[in-house]
N, C-alpha and C positions, 0 to 999 in steps of 0.2 A: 504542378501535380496537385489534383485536390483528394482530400481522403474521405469517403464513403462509407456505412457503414454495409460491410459485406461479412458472410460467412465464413469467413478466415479471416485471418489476420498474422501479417506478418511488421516484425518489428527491425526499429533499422537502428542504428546505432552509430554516432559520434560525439566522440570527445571533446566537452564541451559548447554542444551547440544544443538548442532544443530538440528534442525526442519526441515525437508525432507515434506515440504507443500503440493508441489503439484505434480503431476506426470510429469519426464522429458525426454526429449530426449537427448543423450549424444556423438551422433554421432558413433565413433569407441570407445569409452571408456565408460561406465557404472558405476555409482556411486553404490560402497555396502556399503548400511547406515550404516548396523550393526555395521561400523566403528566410527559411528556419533554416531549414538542413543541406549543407553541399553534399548531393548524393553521390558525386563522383569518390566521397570518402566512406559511404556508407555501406554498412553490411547486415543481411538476412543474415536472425539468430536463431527466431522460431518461426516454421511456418508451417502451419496445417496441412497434412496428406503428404508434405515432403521431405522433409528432414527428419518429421515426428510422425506418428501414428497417430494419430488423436485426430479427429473432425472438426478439434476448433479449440485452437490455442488464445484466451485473454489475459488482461489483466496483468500485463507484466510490469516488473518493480526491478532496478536497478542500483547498484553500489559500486564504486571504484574506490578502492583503499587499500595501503600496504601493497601497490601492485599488482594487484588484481582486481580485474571488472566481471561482477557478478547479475550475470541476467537470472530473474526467476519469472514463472510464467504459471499460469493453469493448464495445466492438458485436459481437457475436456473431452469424456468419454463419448458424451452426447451435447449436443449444439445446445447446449440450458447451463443456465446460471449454476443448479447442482445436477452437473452430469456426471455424478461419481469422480470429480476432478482429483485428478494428483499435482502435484509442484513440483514444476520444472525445472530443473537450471542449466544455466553454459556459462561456461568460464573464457575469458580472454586475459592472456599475460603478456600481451602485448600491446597494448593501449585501445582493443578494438581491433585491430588488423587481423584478427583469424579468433573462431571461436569454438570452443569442443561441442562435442557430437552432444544435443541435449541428453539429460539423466534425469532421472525420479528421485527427491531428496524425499518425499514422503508420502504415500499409497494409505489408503484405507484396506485392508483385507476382508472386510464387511459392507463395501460399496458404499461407506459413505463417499462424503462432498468435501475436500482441502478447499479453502477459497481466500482471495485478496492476498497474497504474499507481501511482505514487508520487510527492506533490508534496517537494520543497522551496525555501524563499525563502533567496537571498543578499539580506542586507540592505544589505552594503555594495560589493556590484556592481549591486542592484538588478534582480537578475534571477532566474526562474523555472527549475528545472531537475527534469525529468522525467525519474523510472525507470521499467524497465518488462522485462518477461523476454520473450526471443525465442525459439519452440519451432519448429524448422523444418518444414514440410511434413510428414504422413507419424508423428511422434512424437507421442506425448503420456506426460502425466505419470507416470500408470501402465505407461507402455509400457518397449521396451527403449530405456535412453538411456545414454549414455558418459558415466563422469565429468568432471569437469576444464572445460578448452574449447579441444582441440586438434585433436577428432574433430568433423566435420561434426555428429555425431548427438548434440549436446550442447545443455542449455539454456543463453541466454547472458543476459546483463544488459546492457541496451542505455540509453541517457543523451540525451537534447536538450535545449535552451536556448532560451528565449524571454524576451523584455526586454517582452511585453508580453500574452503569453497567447495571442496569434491567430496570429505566426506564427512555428515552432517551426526549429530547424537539423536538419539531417541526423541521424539516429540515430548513434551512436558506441558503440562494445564498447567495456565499460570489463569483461569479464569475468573476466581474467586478474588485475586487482586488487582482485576485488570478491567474487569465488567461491573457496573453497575448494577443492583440486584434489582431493580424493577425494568429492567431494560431486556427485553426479548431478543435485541439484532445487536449484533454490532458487526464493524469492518475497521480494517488496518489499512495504512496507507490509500495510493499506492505508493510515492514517493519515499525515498529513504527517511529515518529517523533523524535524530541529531543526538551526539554527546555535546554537552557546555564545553566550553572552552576556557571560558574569562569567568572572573564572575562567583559572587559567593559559595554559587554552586558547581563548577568548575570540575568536570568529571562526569557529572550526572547523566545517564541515557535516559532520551525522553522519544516517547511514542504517543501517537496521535490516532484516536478512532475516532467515527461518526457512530452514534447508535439510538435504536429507536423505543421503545414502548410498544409502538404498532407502526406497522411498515408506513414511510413515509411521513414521519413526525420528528425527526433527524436532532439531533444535539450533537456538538461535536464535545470530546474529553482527552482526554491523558493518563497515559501512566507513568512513573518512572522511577528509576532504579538508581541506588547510591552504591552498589556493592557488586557490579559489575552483571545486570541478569539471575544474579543467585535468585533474589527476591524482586517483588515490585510493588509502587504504592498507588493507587489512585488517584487521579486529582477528580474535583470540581467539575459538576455541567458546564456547558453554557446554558444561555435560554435554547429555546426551540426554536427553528425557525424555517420558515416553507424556501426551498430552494436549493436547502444547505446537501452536502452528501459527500462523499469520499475528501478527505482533508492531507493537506501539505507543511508539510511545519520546517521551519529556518531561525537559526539564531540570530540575535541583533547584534551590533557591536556592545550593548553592553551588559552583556548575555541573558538577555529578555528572549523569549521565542515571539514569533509573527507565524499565525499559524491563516492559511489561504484553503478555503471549502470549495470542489466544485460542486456548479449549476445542476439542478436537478430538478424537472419536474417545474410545473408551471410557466402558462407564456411561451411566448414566440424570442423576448427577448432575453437571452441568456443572460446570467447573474452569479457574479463569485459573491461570495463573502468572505470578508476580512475580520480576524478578533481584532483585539486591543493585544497589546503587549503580555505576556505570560511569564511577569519578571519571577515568579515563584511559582511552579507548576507541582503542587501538592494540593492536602483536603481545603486550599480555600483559595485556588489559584483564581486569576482574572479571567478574564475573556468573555462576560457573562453581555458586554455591550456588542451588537453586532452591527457594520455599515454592509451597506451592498454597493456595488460598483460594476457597471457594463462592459464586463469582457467576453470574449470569446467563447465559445463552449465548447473544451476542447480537451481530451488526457495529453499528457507529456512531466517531463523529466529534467532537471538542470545537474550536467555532470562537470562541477571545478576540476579544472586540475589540479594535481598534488603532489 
C-alpha cells in the first residue's frame, strides 16, 4: 500500500509498530507501509466525512500510558492549515482493539485555529497533558503575525490536563514561557513528549517545538517543567537551519534527549535532522550542532509497550 497525499486522511493504529499518520509526498521514492504496519491488526480512528464531520482531519499525535491510548487530531472546518480547527480525540482501553466515537477536547467560539496537538504522560501525577498552538481568528501562518505573545495578533501555545483522556481542563497560555519572544510561529510535536526517567533530572517533562522568525527559517527548542506542568522553562535555540520542521524527541539511556526534525522544504532529496545529545534542556541546553542524514520523508509514531 503506498500513502498519497489526498484530501482526507485517515489514521490507523498498532501497538507498537510504526504509524503512517498522515499522508506523504516521497519525491522519487514511495514509502509501502505494508512494510511498517500488519494492517490485518489495524484500526480507522479518524476519518474525514465518516466518523467525523469535518472535511479533513490532520496532524494527529498519539500516547499510550497507564492503560490508555490516546489519539488527538485536528478536525478541520475547512481543508487549510487554519480552518477554524478544534482538537480531536479517541480513546482506546484496550490496546487499540476498539476506539470511542471522536470528541472535541477544545473549540475556539471566535473561529479561531487549535493546531499541532501534542501528548505528554506525567507518570508520577498520573495524568495526561495536552499542547496545542492557538491562531486567533483572521491570521494564519504565512500571514502577517507579531512576534512574542503580547500582541493580540500572535501565535500562542495553549496546555490542558486530563487524569483520564475524556475530560480535559480549561486551555491555559503557558506562551510567555514556552515561546521565544522574537519568534513569530511555533509548532509542538507531533510525536509524544518525554518525562526523564534516569538521570539528574529524573522526573522532568520535556517538550519539543520548531519555530520561526519568518515562516520558513525553522529553529527547533524546548521547554520543560520540574513541577509537574504547573510552570514551564525555556530552553536554548538551536541554529537555524533550511529543511528542519516539525520535531521528535526520545530519551537516551543516560537520560540525555536525541531530538529527530522532519524534512521540509528544499530538494527532491528528503532530509532529517538530527541534534546532539540534550543532556540538560534549560536556558543553555545543547543541540545547537546539527548533521543531516538521508531518510525518508515521511509523519509517523513509535508506540512501546508498557
Amino acid at each position: 500500500m503506498k500513502v498519497r497525499q489526498t484530501a482526507y486522511m485517515t489514521v490507523l493504529f498498532c501497538i507498537g509498530a510504526l504509524l503512517p499518520f498522515a499522508s506523504a509526498r516521497t519525491g522519487k521514492a514511495e514509502i509501502d507501509m505494508a512494510t511498517y504496519v500488519p494492517y490485518e491488526h489495524a484500526q480507522t480512528i479518524f476519518e474525514a466525512k465518516a466518523n467525523t464531520d469535518y472535511p479533513s482531519v490532520r496532524i494527529p499525535s498519539m500516547i499510550h500510558a497507564n492503560g490508555i491510548t490516546i489519539a488527538a487530531a485536528e478536525g478541520r472546518k475547512r481543508a487549510t492549515d487554519q480552518g477554524s480547527n478544534d482538537i480531536i480525540i479517541s480513546l482506546s482501553k484496550d490496546d487499540g482493539r476498539s476506539w470511542s466515537k471522536p470528541f472535541i477536547a477544545a473549540s475556539d467560539p471566535k473561529k479561531g485555529t487549535f493546531n499541532n496537538p501534542y501528548l505528554i504522560f506525567d507518570s508520577t501525577k498520573k495524568r495526561f497533558i495536552l499542547f496545542f498552538q492557538y491562531y486567533p481568528a483572521g491570521i494564519s501562518e504565512r500571514g502577517s503575525m507579531m512576534p512574542g505573545w503580547k500582541d493580540p495578533k500572535t501565535v500562542r501555545n495553549m496546555v490542558c490536563f486530563s487524569d483520564n483522556g475524556k475530560r480535559w481542563s480549561k486551555p491555559k497560555d503557558v506562551t510567555s514561557t514556552t515561546k521565544h519572544e522574537d519568534a513569530t510561529l511555533t509548532c509542538s510535536g507531533p510525536n509524544p513528549g518525554v518525562q526523564l526517567t534516569r538521570g539528574e533530572h529524573k522526573g522532568r517533562l520535556v517538550v519539543v517545538f520548531n519555530e520561526a522568525v519568518e515562516f520558513g527559517d525553522w529553529v527547533l527548542t524546548a521547554a520543560y517543567s520540574d513541577d509537574h506542568g504547573k510552570t514551564w522553562k525555556l530552553g536554548k535555540k538551536s541554529e537555524s537551519g533550511k529543511g528542519i520542521n516539525e520535531v521528535s524527541v526520545a530519551e537516551t539511556d543516560d537520560g540525555g534527549l536525541y531530538v529527530v526534525s522532519r524534512t521540509w522544504g528544499g530538494g527532491r532529496t528528503p532530509r532529517i535532522v538530527l541534534s546532539r545529545w540534550w543532556r540538560n534542556v534549560g536556558p543553555h541546553c545543547g543541540g545547537s550542532e546539527l548533521a543531516q542524514s538521508e531518510l525518508p520523508k515521511w509523519h509517523g509514531a513509535l508506540l512501546p509497550r508498557r
